[in-house]
N, C-alpha and C positions, 0 to 999 in steps of 0.2 A: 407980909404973908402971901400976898398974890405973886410975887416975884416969886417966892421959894414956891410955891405950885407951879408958875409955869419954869420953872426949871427942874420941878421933879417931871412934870410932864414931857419937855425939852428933851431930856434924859431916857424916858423910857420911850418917847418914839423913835429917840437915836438909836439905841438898844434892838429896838424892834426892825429897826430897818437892816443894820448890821447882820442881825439876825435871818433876816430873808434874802439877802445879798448873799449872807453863804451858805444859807441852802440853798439858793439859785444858781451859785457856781458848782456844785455839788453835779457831776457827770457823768456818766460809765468810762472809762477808762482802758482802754486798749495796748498790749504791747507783743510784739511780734507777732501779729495779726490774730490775738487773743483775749476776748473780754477778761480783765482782773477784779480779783473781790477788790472793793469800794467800800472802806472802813463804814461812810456815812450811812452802807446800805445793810451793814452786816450785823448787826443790831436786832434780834427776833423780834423783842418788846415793842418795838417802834414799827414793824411793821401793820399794816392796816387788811384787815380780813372780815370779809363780807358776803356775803351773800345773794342770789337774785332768779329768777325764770327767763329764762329765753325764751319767745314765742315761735315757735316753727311753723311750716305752712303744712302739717297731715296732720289725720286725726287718725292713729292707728288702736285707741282700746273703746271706740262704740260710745264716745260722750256727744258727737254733735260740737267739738269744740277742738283746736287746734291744739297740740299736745304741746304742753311748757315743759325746758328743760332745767333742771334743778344743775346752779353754778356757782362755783366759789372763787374765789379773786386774792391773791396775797399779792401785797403790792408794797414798795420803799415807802414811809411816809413823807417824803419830798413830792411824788405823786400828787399830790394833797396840799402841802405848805407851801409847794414851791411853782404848783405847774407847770412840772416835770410831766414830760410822755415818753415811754417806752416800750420796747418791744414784748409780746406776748412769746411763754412757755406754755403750751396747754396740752392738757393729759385730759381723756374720757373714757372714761369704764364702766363694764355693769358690775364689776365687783366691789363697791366702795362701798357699798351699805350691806354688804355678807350674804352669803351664798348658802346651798342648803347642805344639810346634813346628809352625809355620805351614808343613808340607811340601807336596810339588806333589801336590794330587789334596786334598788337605783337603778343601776345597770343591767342591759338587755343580756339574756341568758345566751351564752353560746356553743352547748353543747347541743347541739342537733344540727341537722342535716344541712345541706346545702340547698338553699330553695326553699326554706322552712323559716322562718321568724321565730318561734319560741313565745313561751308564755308574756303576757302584759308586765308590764313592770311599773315598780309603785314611785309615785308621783311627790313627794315629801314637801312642804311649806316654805317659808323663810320669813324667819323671825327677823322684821327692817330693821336694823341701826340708823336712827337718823339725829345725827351731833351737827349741831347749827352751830354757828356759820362754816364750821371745816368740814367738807366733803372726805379729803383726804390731804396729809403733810407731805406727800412723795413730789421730790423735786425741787422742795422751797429751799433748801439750804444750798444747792446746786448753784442754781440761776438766779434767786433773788439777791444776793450778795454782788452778783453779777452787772449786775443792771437790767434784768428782765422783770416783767411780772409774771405770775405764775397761776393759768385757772385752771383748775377742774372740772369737769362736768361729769354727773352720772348718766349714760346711755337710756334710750327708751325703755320705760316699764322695768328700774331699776330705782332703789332709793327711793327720793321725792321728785324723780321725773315722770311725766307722766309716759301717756302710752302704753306699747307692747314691742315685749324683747322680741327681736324676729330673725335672731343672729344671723346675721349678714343681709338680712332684708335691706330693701331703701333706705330705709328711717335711719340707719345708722348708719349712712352715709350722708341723709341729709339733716340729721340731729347736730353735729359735728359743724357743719355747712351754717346753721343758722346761730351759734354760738359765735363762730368766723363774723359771719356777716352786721351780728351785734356786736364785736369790737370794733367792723368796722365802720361802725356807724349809720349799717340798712336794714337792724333788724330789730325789734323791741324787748326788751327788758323789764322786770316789773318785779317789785318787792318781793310779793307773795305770788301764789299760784294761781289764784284765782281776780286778784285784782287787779286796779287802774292806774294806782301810782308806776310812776317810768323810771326807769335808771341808766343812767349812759355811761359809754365806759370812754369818758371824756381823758384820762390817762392813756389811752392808749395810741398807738404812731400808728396802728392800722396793717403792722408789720409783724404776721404771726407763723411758728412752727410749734412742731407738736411731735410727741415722740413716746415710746412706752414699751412696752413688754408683753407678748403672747397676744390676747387678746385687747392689751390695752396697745398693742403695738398696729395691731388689724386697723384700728380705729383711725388711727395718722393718714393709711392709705384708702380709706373708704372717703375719707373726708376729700382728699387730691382728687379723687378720679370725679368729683364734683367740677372739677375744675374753679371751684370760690377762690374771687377776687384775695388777694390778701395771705391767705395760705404760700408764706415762701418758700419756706422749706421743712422736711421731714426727716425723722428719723426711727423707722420701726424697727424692735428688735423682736426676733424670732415671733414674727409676724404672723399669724393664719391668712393669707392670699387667695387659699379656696377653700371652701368645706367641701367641695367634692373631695380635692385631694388629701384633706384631713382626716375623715371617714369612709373612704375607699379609695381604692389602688386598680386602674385600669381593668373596670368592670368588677373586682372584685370587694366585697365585703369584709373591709380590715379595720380594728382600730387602732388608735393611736397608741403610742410606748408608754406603758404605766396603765392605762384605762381601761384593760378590755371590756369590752360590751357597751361600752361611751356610743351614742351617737348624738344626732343636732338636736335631737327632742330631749335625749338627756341633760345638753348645756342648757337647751331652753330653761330646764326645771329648778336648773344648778343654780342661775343666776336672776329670778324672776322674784324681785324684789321689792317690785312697787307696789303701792296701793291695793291693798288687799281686799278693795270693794273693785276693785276694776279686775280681779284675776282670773274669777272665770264665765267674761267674753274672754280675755284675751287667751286661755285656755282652750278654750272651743275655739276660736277664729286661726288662732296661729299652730298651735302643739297638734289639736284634736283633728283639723281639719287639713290647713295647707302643709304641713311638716309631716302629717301619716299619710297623704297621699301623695306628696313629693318626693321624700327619702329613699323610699322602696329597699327595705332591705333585704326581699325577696330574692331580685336579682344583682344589685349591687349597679345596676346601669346608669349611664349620665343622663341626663334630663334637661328640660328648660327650669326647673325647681334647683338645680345644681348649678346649669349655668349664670341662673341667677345671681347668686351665691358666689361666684369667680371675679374676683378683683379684674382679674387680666381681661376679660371679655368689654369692661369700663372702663380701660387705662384714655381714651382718645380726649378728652377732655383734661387732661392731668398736665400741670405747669409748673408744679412745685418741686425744687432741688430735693435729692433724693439719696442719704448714706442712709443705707442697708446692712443692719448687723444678724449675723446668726451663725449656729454653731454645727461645725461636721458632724456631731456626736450627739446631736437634737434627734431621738427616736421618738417625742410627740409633738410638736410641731417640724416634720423633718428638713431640710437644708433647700430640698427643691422650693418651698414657698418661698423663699427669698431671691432664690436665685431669675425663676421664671420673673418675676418684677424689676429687678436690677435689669435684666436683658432688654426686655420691655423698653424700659426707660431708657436706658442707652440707645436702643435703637430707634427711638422719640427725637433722638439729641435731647435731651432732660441734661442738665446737671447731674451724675451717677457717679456714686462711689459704692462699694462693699466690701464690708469685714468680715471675713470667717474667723471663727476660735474652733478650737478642736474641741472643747468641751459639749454636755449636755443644754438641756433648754437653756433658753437667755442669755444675758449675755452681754452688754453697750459696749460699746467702741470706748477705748481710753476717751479720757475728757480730753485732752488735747485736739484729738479729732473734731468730737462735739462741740468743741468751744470755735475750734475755726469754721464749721458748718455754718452754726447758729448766726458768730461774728459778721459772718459774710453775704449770710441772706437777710439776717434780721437787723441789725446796724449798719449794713449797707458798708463795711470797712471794707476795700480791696486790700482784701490779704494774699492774692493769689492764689485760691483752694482750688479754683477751673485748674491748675497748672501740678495739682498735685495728685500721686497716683493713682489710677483707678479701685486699685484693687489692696489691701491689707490682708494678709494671711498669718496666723498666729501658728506658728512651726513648733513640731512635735512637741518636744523637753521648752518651752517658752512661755512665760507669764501671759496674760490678756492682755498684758499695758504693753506690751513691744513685740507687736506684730511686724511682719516683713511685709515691703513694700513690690509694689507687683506694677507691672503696665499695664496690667488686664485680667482677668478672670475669664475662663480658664487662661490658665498660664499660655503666651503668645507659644511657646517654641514645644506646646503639646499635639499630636497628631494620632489620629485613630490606627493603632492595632489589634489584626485581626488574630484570633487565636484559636486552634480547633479543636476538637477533643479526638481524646485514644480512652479508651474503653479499660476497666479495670476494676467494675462492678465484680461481688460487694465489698472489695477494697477500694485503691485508691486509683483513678485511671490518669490521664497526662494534658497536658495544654501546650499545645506544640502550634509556632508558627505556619508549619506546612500539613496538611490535612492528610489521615491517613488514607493507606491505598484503601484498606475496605472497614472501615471502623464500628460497622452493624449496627445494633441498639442493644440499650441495658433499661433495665427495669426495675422501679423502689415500691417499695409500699407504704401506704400513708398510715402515718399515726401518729396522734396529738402528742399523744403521753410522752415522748422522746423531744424537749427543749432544743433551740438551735445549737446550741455552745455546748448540749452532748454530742449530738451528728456530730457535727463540723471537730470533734476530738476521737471522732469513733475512727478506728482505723479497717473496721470490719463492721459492717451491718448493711443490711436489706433496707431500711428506713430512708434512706438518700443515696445521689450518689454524687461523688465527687473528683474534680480534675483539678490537677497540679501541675505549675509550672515545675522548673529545675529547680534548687539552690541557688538562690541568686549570688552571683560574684560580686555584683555592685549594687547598691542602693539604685531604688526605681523610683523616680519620682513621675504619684499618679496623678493629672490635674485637668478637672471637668468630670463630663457626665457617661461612664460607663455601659452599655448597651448588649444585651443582651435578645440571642434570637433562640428560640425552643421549638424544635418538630416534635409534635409527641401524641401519643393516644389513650384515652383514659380508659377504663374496665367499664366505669360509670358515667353517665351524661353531667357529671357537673364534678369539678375537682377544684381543691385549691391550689397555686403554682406560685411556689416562694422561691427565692435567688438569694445568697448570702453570696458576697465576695470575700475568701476570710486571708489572714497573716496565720501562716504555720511552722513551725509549733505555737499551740495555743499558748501561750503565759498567760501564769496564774500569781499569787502570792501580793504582797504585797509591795512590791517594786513592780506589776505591772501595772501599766496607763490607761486608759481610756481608749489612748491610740492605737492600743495593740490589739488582734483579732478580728474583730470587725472593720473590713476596712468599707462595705457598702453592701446596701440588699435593696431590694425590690420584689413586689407581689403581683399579680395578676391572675385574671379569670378565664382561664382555656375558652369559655362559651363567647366571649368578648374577641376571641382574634380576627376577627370580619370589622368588626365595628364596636366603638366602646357606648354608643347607646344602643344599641341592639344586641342582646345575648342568644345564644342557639343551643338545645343542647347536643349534646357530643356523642356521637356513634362509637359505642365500643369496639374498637379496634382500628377505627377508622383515625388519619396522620393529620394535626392542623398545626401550619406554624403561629407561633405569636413571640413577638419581639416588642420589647420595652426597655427605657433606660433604667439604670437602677439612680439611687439619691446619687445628687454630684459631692465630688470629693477634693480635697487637694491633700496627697500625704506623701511623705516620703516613706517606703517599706524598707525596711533595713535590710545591707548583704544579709546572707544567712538563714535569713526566712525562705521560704515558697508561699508564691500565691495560689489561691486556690477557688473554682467556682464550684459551689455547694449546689445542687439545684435538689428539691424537695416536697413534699405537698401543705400538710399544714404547716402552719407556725405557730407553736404553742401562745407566742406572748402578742400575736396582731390578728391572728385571722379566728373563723367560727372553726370549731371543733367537732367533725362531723364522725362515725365511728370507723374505723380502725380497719384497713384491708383495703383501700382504693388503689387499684393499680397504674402508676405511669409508664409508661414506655416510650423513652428518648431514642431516638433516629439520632444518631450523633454525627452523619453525615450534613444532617441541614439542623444544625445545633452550632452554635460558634459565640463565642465574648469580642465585643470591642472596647478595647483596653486604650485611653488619651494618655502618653504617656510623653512626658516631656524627653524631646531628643529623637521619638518617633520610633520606628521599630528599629535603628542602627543600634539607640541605647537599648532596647532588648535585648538584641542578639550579644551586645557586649555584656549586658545584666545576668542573661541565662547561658549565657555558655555556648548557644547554638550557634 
């Protein structure tokens, strides 16, 4: 009898050992410098998910106690059986526990004046979702298959984090920062929110990137410009970079594509989802107090409230490899937030790659991309991604997954032409590389009620005015950041000043693209041509230049089209809607477009005929 026990025992510690022998040999798997799913990992059931707080070092909602942040963990169960460590995936949002209800009054009214605000607008609740232990599933089937683990975090004064949303305050740079620093092992963790038991994220290599979408894409790079140890590499997609630039345009009060009348106090309300006994200090302290007397929607001017708020102003601290995805055809978070960062960091020496798509918002870079980014910083494989090209651009009629490979963004062999206007108000006037002998001024009148995409197909109206190249002979390929200068004088001390660059004729139906029409615009504030923190108002009659780039672009226009520069005063779908009858008048002698166009002005003159 004791023999046959010690050989049932015999037997299952063999068993037992066999068993942890191959889960121990169980590894992430790499081929052609790309992590491969890992049968042993690919398994939902078997994965382990949990829960915990991070302690951070502010206390932003008026407790007298350092704000914990609510975090979730999906991990391989080898993690666990085998004492396996691996690299981190982490994603942080304030959207994961739901946002408020789009009621009437959300958004700020924009039919009045310029220089006027408009009535208060209502302020609506948010009913928390809080599902324990899963924060959120985005990314686990990606990367856990993979060999990563995969955390979550809800943002300050979201979910079950504590604090105050202070969108793009500190906190949510150093929220992100103290999540990092508890994988890597300097920062505390603890069951619950309020208690003493610890948890350590003893799985992990200490080797983290983080990556996400719009505002969960902002978060990757607030957390870099921390400069935290550990943070290798990023990946944001169609990124908010600055709320200056998201809610205003060069002095001017504009909002984003889709949103009118959006601003920062709006997101604040959109996404203020924590503890409902903490909501209003954090209401008074952040919305009521610092965000209505920072925003200023009076004048639309920069600030230190806005500088704040600007990634790029905190890039000197930032170490982390850096693919940048976003889309030409992004009207609310638009193309320049990515691009001002990409440059940034290339000009760091950083690791820099970026992807355009011609699509609207969002958007990641094919996985193959993503998989050699991650491979490289977070595994540590020399797959040679330093050696591969800068820059991805996804070309007109082409899928997202097979973008064209580039040595640089803007395209190396584009150079600035200049282009000047010929007069041909209230039809259509000309864009000629040589400037006319005496080309006077023309004059539009402002009015809401008329959308961009009727101007820009009107062939006759008082509402805009617009210049046209020739008929192109050849395709122009346009690539970088377009520039635009305007002499002009308003009837009224305050005027709004929109730019559309457009493809004409307009196509419509349904074989037209995204690509077609709009090929780039830009807004600005006449009061603002001195200085974009100081606005002035404007002597009627009297001439001020102001020049701005318009969003950067890369497209190729087709022969057969004309380009054409729209200039105009509101814009029905971004800017406030002030009443009907403001006069501008363009000087077209100190009026000019500068057009980057690959090949330089030689491919013009062969493009247009001149």
């Amino acid at each position: 009898m004791q023999h046959l026990l010690r050989s049932v025992i015999c037997t299952g510690l063999f068993s037992l050992a066999l068993a942890i022998q191959a889960s121990a040999q169980v590894q992430p798997i790499f081929k052609e410098g790309e992590a491969q799913v890992v049968p042993a990992f690919e398994n939902a059931d078997d994965w382990i998910r949990h829960d915990l707080w991070v302690e951070t070092a502010f206390d932003t909602d008026g407790d007298d106690k350092p704000d914990r942040m609510h975090v979730s963990v999906t991990r391989p169960k080898q993690t666990e059986t085998a004492g396996l460590k691996l690299p981190v995936v982490y994603v942080s949002s304030p959207y994961f526990a739901g946002v408020a209800p789009n009621v009437e009054g959300l958004f700020w009214e924009v039919r009045h004046e310029l220089g006027d605000i408009g009535p208060e607008r209502a302020h609506p609740e948010i009913e928390t979702r809080t599902n324990r232990p899963i924060i959120s599933n985005s990314h686990i089937r990606e990367w856990v298959p993979r060999g990563y683990i995969v955390v979550h975090s809800s943002s300050p004064g979201t979910g079950l984090s504590q604090g105050a949303p202070t969108v793009g305050g500190d906190n949510e740079s150093l929220a992100p920062k103290a999540v990092i620093d508890w994988l890597c092992g300097r920062a505390k963790g603890y069951t619950t929110p309020d208690g003493k038991e610890e948890v350590e994220a003893y799985w992990s290599t200490g080797k983290v990137g983080m990556t996400g979408t719009s505002y969960n894409g902002t978060l990757p790079l607030a957390a870099a410009t921390t400069g935290v140890e550990g943070l290798e590499a990023i990946i944001p997609i169609a990124p908010n970079t600055s709320y200056y630039h998201y809610y205003r345009s060069n002095g001017l009060v504009r909002s984003p594509g889709g949103y009118l009348g959006e601003d920062i106090d709006v997101l604040y309300d959109f996404i203020h989802s924590g503890d409902p006994k903490k909501r209003a200090y954090n209401n008074a302290t952040v919305r009521d107090q610092e965000m209505r007397e920072g925003m200023d929607r009076r004048t639309g001017d920069y600030n230190d409230f806005w500088a704040g708020r600007d990634y790029l102003n905190d890039m000197e601290p930032m170490k982390a490899a850096l693919l940048m995805s976003h889309g030409f055809n992004d009207w609310n978070v638009m193309p320049e937030h990515s691009y001002r960062i990409y440059k940034a960091a290339k000009d760091k020496g950083l690791p820099a790659q970026i992807y355009y798509h011609q699509k609207g918002h969002g958007g990641p870079p094919p996985m193959r991309i993503m998989n050699r980014w991650f491979t490289r910083y977070l595994h540590g494989v020399e797959n040679g991604v330093e050696e591969d090209p800068r820059a991805w651009i996804v070309r007109e009629s082409e899928e997202n997954s097979n973008p064209t490979a580039y040595d640089a963004y803007p395209h190396p062999e584009a150079a600035p032409v200049t282009f000047f206007l010929e007069g041909g108000a209230p039809g259509q006037g000309a864009l000629r590389l040589q400037p006319a002998s005496a080309p006077g001024t023309e004059t539009l009148t402002d009015n809401f009620s008329f959308d961009g995409k009727v101007l820009a197909k009107a062939e006759y109206t008082d509402h805009r005015l617009m210049y046209l190249t020739p008929t192109l002979q050849e395709d122009l390929h346009i690539s970088g950041l377009p520039r635009v200068t305007v002499r002009l004088s308003s009837s009224k001390p305050a005027a709004n000043l929109s730019v559309w660059l457009v493809s004409l004729p307009w196509q419509e139906g349904r074989r037209a693209q995204i690509t077609d029409n709009i090929i780039t615009r830009g807004w600005a504030d006449p009061q603002n041509h001195a200085s974009i923190r100081e606005s002035e108002p404007l002597k009627p009659g009297q001439y001020y230049t102001v020049s701005f780039d318009l969003q950067p672009d890369d497209q190729v226009i087709p022969a057969g089209q004309q380009i054409g520069l729209m200039i105009f005063s509101s814009d029905r779908d971004f800017t406030l809607w002030p009443d009907p009858g403001t006069e501008l008048t363009v000087d077209l002698s100190g009026t000019k477009l500068v057009l980057p166009v690959v090949g330089g002005e030689e491919q013009v003159v062969k493009g247009v005929g001149e």
